[in-house]
PABADREN-930832 format. One record per residue: residue in three letters; x, y, z of N, C-alpha, C, CB in turn. Coordinates in steps of 0.1 Angstrom, whole numbers, padded with zeros to 4 digits, always signed. Atoms other than C-alpha are relative to their C-alpha. Glycine has a CB too. Example, Ala and Ser with C-alpha at 12.3 -4.5 7.8 and 13.67 -1.06 7.14 Angstrom:
<sites>
Ala+0009-0012+0000+0123-0045+0078+0009+0012+0000-0010+0000+0012
Ser-0009-0011+0000+0137-0011+0071-0008+0011+0008+0004+0005-0014
</sites>
This chain:
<sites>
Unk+0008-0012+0000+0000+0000+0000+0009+0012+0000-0010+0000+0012
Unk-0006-0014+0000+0013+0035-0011-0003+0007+0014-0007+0010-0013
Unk+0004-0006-0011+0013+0060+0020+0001+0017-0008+0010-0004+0014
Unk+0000-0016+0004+0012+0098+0017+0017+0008+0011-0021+0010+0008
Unk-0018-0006-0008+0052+0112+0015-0004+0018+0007+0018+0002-0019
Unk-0002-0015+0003+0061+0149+0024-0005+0007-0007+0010+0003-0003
Unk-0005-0007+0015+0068+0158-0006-0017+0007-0007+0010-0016-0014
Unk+0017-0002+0000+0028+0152-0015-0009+0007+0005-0005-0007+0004
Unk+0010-0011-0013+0014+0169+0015+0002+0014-0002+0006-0001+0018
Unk-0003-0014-0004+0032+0200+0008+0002+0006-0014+0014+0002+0009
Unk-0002-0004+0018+0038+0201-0033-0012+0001-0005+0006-0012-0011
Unk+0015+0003+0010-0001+0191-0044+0004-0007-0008-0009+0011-0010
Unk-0004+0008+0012+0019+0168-0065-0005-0010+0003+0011-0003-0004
Unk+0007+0010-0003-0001+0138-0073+0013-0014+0004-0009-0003-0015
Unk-0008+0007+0003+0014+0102-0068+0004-0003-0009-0001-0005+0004
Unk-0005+0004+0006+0039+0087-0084-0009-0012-0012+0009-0003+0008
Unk+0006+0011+0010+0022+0073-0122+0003-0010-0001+0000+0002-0010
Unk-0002+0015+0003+0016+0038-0131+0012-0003-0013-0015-0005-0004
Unk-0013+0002+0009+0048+0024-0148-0009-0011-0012+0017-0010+0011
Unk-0001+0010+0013+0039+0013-0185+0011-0007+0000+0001+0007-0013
Unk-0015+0011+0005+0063-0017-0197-0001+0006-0011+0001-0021-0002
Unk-0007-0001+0009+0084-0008-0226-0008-0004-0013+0011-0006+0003
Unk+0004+0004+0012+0071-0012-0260-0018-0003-0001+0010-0015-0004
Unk+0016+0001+0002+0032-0008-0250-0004+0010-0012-0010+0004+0015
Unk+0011-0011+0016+0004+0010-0281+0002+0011+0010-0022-0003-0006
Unk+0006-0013-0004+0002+0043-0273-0010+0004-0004+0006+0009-0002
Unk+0016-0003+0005-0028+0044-0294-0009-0012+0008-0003-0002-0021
Unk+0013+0008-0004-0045+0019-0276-0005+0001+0014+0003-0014-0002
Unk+0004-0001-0014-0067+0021-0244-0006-0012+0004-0008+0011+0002
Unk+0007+0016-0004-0084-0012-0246+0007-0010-0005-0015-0003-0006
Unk-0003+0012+0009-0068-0046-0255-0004-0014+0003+0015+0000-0002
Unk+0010+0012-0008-0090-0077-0245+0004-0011-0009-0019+0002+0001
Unk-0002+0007+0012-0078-0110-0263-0009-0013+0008+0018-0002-0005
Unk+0009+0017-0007-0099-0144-0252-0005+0006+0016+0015-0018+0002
Unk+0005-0003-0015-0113-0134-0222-0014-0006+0005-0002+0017+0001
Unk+0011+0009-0006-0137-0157-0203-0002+0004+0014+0003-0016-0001
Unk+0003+0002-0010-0154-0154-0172-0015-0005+0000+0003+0010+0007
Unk+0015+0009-0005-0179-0180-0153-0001+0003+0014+0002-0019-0002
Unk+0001+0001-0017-0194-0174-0120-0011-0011+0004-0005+0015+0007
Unk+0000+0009-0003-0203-0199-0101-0011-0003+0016+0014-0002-0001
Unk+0009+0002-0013-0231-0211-0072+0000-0009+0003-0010+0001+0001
Unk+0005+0014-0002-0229-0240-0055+0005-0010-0010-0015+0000+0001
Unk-0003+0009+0012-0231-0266-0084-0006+0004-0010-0004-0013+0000
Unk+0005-0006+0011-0243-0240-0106+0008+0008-0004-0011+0007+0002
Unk-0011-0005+0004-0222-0225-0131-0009+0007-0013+0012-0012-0003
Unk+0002-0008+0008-0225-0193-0156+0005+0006-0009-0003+0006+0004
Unk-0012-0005+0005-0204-0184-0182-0007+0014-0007+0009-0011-0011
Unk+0001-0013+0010-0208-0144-0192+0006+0006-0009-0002+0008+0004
Unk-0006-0006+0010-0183-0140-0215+0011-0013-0004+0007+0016+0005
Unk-0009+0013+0010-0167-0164-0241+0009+0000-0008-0007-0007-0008
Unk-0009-0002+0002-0137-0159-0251+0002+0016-0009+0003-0011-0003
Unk+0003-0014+0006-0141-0120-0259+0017+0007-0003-0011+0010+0013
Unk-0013-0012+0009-0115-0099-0282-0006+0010-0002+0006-0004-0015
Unk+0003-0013-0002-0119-0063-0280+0013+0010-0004-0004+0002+0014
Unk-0006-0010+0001-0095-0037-0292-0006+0022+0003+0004-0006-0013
Unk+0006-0015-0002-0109+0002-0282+0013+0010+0000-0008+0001+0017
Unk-0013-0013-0001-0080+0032-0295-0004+0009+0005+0005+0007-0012
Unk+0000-0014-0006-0072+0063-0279-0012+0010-0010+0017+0006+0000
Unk+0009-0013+0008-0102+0089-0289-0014-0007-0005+0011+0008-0016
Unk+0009+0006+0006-0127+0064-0298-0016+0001+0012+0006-0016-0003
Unk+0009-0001-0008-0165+0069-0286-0008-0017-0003-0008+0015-0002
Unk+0009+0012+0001-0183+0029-0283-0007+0000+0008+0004-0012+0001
Unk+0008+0002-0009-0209+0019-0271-0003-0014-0002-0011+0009-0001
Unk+0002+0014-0003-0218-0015-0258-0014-0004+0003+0009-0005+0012
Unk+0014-0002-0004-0256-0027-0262-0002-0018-0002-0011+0013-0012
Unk+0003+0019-0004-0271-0065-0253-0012-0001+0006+0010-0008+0013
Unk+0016+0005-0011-0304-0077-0237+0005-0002+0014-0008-0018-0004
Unk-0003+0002-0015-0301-0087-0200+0005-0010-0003-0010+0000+0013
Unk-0003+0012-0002-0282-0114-0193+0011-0002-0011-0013-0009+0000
Unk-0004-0002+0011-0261-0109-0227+0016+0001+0006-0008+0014-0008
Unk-0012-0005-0001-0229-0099-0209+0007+0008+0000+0005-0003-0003
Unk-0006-0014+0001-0223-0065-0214+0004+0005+0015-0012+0009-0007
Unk-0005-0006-0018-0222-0058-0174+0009-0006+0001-0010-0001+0015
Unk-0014+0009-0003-0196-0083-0170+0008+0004-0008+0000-0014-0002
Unk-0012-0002+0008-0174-0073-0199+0003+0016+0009-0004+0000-0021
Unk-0003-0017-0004-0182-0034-0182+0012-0003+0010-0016+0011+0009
Unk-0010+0004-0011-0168-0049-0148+0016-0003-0003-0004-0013+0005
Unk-0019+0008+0005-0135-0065-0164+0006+0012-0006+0001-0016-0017
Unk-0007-0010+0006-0126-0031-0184+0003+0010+0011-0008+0005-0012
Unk-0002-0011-0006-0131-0011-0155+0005-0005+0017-0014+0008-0002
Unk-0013+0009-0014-0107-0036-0129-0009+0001+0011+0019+0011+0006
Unk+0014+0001-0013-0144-0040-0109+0003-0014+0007-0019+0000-0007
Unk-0003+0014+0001-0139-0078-0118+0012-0007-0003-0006-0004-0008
Unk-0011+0009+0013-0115-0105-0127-0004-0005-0009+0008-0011+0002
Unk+0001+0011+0008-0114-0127-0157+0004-0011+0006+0006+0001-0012
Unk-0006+0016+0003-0112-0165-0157+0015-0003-0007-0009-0007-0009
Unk-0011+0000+0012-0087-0165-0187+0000+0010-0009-0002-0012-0009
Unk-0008-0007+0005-0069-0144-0211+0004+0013+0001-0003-0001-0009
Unk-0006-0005-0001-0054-0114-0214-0007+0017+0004+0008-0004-0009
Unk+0004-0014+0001-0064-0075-0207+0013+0011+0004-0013+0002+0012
Unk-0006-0009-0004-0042-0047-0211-0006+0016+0000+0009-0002-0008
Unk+0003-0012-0004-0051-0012-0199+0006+0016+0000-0001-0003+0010
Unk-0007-0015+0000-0036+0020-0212+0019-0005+0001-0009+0011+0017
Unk-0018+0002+0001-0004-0001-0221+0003-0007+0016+0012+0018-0002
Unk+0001+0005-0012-0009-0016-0183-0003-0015+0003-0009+0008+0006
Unk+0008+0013+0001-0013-0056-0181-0005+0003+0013+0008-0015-0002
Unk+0003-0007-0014-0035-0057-0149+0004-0014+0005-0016+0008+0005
Unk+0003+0016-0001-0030-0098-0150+0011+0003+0019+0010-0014-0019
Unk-0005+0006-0011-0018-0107-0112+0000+0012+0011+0014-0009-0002
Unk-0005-0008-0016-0021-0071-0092-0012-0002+0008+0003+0019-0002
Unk+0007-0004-0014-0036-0068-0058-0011+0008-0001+0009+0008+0010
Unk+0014-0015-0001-0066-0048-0046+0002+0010-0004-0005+0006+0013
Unk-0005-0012-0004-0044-0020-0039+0007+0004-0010+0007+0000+0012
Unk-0004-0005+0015-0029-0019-0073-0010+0000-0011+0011-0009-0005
Unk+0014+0004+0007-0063-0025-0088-0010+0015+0003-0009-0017+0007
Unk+0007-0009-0002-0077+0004-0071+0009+0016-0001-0007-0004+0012
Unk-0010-0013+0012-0047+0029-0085-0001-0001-0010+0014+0000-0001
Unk+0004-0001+0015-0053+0017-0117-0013+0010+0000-0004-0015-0006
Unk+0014-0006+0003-0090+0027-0112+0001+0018+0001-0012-0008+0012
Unk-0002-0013-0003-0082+0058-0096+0006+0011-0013+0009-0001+0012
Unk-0009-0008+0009-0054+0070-0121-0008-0004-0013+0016-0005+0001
Unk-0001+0005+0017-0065+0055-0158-0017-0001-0003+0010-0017-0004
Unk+0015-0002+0008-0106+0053-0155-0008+0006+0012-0008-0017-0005
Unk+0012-0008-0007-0133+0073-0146-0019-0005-0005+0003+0017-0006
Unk+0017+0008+0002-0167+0060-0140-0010+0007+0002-0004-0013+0010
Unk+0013-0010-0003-0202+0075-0144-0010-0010-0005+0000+0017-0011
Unk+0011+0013-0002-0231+0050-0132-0014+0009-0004+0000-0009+0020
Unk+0022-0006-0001-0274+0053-0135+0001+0008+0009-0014-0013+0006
Unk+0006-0006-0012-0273+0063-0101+0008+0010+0008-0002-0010+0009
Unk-0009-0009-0001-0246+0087-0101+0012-0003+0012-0009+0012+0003
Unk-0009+0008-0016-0232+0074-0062+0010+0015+0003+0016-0020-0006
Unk-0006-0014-0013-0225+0112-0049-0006-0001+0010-0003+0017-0003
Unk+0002-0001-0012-0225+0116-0016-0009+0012+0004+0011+0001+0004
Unk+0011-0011+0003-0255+0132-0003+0004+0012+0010-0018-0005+0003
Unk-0008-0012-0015-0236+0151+0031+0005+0009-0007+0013-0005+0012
Unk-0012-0012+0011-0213+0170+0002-0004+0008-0010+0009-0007-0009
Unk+0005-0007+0012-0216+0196-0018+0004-0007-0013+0007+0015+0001
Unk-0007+0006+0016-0212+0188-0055+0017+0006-0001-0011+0008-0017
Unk-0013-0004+0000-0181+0208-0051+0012-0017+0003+0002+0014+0012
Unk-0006+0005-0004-0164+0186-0028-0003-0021-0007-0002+0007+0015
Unk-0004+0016+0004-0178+0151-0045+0007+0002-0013-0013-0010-0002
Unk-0010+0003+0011-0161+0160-0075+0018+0004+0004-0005+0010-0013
Unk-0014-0002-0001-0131+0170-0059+0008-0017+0006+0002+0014+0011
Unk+0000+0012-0009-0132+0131-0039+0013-0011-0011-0019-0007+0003
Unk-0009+0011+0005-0106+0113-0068+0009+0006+0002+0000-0006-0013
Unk-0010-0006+0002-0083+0141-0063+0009+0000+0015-0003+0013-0007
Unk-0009+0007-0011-0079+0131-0026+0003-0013+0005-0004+0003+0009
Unk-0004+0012-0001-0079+0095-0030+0014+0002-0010-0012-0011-0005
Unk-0011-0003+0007-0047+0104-0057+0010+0012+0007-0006+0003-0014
Unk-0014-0006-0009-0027+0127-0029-0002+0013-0005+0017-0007-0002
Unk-0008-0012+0002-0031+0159-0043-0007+0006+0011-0001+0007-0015
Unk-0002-0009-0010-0028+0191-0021-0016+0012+0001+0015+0008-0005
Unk+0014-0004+0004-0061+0208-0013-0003+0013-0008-0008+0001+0013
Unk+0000-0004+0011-0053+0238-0034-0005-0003-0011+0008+0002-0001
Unk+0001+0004+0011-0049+0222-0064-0011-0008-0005+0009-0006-0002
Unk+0008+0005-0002-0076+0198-0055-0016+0012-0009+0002-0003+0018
Unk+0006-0012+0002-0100+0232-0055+0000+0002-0018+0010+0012+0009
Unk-0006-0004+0020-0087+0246-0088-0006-0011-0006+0021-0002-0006
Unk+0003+0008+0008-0096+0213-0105-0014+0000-0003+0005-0012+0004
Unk+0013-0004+0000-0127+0213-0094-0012+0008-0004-0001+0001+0005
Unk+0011-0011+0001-0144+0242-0098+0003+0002-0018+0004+0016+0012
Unk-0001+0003+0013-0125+0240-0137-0011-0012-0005+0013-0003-0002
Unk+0006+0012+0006-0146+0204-0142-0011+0003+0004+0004-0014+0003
Unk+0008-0007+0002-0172+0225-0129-0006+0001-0010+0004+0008+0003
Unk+0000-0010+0015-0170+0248-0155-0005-0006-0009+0014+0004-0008
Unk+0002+0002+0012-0166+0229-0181-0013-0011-0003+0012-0004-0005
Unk+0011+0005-0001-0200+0210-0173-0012+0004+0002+0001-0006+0006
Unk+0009-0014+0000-0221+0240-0168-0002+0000+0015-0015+0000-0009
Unk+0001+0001-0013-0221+0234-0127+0004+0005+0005+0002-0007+0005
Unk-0010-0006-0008-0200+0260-0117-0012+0009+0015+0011+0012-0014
Unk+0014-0008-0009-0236+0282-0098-0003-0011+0009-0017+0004-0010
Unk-0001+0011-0008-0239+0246-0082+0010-0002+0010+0000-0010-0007
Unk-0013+0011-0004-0207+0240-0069-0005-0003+0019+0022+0012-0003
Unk-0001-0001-0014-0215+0250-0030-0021-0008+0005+0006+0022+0004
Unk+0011+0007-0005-0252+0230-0032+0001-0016+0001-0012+0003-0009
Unk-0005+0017-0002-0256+0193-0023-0009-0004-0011-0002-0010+0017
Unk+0008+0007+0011-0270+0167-0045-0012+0002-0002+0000-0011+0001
Unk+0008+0001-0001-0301+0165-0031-0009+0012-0003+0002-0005+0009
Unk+0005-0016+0002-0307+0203-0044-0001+0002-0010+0007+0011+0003
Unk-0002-0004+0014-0303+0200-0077-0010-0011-0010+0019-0002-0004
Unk+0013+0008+0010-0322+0180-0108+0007-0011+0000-0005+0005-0018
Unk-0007+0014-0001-0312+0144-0117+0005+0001-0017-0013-0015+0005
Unk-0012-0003+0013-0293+0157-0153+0014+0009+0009-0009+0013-0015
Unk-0009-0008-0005-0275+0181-0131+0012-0007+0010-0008+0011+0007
Unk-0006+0008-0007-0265+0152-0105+0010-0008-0013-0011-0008+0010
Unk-0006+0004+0008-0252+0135-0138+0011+0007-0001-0005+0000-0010
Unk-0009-0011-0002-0232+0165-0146+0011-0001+0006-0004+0008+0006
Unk-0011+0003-0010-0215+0163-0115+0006-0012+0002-0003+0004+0010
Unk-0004+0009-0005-0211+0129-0113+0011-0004-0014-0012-0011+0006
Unk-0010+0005+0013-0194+0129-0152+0016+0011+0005-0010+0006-0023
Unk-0011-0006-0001-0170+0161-0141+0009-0007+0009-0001+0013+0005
Unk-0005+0007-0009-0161+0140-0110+0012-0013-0009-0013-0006+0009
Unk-0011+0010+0011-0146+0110-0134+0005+0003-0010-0004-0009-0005
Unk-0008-0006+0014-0131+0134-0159+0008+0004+0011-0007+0014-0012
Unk-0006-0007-0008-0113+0150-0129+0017-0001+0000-0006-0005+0011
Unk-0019+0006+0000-0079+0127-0130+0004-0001-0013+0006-0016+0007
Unk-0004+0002+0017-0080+0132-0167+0005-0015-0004+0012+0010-0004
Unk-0003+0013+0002-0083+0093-0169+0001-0002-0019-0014-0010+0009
Unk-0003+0005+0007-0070+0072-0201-0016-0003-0007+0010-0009+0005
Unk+0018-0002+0006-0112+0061-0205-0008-0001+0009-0007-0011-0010
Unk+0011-0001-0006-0142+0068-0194-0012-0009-0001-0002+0009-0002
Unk+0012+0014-0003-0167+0038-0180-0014+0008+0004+0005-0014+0017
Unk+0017-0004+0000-0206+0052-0185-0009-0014+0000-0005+0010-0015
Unk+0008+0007-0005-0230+0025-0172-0013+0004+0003+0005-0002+0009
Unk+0015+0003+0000-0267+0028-0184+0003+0022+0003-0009-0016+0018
Unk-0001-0013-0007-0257+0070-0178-0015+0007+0001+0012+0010-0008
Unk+0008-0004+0005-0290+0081-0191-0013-0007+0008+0002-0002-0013
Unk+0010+0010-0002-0313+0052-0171-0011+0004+0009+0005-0011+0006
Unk+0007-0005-0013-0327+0077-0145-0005+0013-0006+0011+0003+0015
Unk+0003-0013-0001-0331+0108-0166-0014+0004-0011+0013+0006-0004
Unk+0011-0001+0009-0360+0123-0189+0010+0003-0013-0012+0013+0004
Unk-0006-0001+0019-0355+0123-0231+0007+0013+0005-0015+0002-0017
Unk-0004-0008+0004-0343+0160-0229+0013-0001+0008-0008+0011+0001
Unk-0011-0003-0012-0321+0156-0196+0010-0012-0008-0006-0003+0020
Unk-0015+0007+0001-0302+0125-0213+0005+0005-0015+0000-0020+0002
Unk-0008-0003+0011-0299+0142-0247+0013+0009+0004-0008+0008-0010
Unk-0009-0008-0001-0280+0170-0228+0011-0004+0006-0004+0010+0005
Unk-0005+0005-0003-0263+0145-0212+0014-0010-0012-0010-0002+0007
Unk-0007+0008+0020-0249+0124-0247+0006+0010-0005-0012-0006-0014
Unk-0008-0012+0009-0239+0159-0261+0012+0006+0006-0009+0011-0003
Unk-0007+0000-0007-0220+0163-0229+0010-0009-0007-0004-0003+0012
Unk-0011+0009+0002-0202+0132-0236+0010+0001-0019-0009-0016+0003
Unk-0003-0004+0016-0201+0139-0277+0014+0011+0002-0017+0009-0010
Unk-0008-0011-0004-0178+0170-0262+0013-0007+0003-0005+0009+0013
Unk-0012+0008-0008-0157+0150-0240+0004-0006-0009-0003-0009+0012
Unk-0010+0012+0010-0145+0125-0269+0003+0007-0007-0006-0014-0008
Unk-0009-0007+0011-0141+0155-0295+0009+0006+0009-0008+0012-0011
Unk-0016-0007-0004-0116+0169-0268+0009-0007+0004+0002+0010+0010
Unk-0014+0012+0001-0097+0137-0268-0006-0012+0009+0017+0007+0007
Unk+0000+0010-0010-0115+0115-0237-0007-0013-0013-0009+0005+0017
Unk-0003+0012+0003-0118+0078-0246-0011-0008+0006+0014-0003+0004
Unk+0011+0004-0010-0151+0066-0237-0013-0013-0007-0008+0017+0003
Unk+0007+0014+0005-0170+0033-0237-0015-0001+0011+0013-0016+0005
Unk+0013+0003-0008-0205+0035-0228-0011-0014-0001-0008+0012-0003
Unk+0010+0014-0001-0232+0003-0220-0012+0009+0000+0001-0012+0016
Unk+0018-0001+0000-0270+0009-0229-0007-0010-0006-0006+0011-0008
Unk+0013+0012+0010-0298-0011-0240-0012+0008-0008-0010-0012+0014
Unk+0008-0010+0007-0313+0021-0253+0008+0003-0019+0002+0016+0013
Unk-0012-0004+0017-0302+0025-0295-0006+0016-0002-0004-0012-0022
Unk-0007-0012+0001-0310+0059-0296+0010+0006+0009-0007+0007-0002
Unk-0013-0004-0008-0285+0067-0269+0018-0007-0007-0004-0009+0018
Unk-0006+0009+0004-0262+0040-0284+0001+0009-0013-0006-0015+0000
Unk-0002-0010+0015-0263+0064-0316+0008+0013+0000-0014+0007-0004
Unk-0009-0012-0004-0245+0091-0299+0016-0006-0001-0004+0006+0017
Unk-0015+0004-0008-0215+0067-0298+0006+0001-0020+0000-0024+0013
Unk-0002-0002+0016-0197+0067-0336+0006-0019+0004+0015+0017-0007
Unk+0003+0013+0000-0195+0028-0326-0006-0010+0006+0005-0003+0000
Unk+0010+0006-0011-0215+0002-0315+0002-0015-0002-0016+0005-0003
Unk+0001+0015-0005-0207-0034-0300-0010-0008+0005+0007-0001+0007
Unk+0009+0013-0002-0232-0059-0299+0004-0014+0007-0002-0004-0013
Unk-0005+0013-0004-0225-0087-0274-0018-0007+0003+0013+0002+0015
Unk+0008+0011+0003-0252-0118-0275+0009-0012+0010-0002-0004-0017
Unk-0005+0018-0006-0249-0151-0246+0013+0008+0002+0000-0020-0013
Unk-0015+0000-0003-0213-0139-0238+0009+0003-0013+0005-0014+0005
Unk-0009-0004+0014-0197-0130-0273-0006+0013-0006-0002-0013-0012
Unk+0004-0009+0008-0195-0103-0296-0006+0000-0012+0007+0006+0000
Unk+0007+0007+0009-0217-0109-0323+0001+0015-0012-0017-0008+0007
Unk-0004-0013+0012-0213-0074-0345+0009+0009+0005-0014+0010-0005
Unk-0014-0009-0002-0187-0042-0340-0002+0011-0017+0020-0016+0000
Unk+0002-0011+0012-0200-0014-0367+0003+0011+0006-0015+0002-0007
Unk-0008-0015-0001-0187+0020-0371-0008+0006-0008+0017+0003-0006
Unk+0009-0009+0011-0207+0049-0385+0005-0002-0010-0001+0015+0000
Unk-0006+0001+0010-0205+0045-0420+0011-0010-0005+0003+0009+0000
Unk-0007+0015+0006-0181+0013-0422-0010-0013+0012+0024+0000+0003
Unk+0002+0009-0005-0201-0016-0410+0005-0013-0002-0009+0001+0000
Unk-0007+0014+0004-0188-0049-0407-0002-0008+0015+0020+0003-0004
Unk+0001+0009-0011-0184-0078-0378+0016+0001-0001-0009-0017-0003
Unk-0015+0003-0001-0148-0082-0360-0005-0013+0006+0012+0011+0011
</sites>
């Protein structure tokens, strides 16, 4: 387990980044090659994902859409170091994650992805200020800099008149809002959206998708799950998984199966 040096307490400098190995993609943020997982009850056994291959590059917006039960929440889990796999390989922003600990599993998360669920999961005692500032004190920085960040991912979400109300004050697009600046905050490698839209009205999740349409033309890297296709239309790709596999993989305008 990392601790908090000096140097940290008194610079705002974050911790020390996760060490790429030598000769990883730089264009790539996703790299999934056979990847299986079965869970298991008793003498009851489930396999949600059957030997899944995935590639996702830097700057790409997907979206992942399935019936229940299809595997799309399980594949979400495994990209976003929630879950393990059974078998094969996942690399993460040039990062294998194969054999780390909790505590290296939840620096990954911290540093390289940012997550934005249905249910947002802000804290209701906090101002929206301070829950978006909450990755920047699990990552050591100094409460200055902390500040600053904030009230910028604010900004750039239209929340800034919000910053000093709590959740429970605001609309349920606006709690979005805050809960997407929050996981843009550490300027993660990609961004994990989970159903983002499942709680809001048609207008509140268009303004929400146009949010995100922003966020990928200024470079973020974002893989959203719905079971909604016009939401799934905001993405410029769209993965189809079926029973545990990926069964299509179209791109606006080039369709095809990988």
């Amino acid at each position: 387990m990392t601790f908090l040096t000096r140097r940290h307490r008194e610079t705002a400098e974050p911790l020390d980044p996760v060490v790429r190995p030598a000769g990883s993609d730089p264009a790539g943020v996703i790299r999934l090659r056979d990847v299986w997982k079965t869970y298991r009850t008793g003498s009851i056994s489930f396999t949600a994902l059957k030997g899944v291959t995935l590639d996702i590059a830097r700057g790409e917006f997907a979206a992942i859409m399935g019936p229940s039960g299809s595997g799309k929440s399980t594949l979400m889990n495994i990209l976003g170091c929630l879950d393990s796999k059974d078998e094969g390989d996942y690399i993460l922003n040039g990062i294998d994650i194969r054999g780390m600990d909790r505590d290296e599993l939840a620096r990954i998360r911290n540093q390289e992805i940012g997550f934005v669920f249905q249910s947002y999961n802000l804290l209701p005692r906090l101002t929206v200020l301070d829950n978006v500032e909450l990755p920047l004190v699990y990552a050591d920085f100094g409460k200055r800099e902390r500040r600053k960040r904030a009230l910028e991912a604010l900004e750039a979400v239209g929340l800034s008149r919000w910053a000093e109300h709590k959740p429970g004050e605001i609309s349920g697009g606006q709690r979005q809002r805050a809960a997407i600046a929050r996981a843009t905050i550490c300027r993660p490698a990609l961004l994990l959206a989970d159903e983002p839209t499942g709680n809001l009205d048609s207008e509140s999740s268009a303004e929400i998708m146009r949010l995100f349409q922003t966020l990928n033309r200024d470079g973020s890297t974002i893989v959203l799950v719905t079971h909604e296709p016009d939401i799934a239309a905001y993405a410029d790709r769209t993965i189809r998984v079926v029973d545990g596999c990926i069964t299509s993989d179209t791109r606006k305008g080039v369709p095809g199966v990988s």
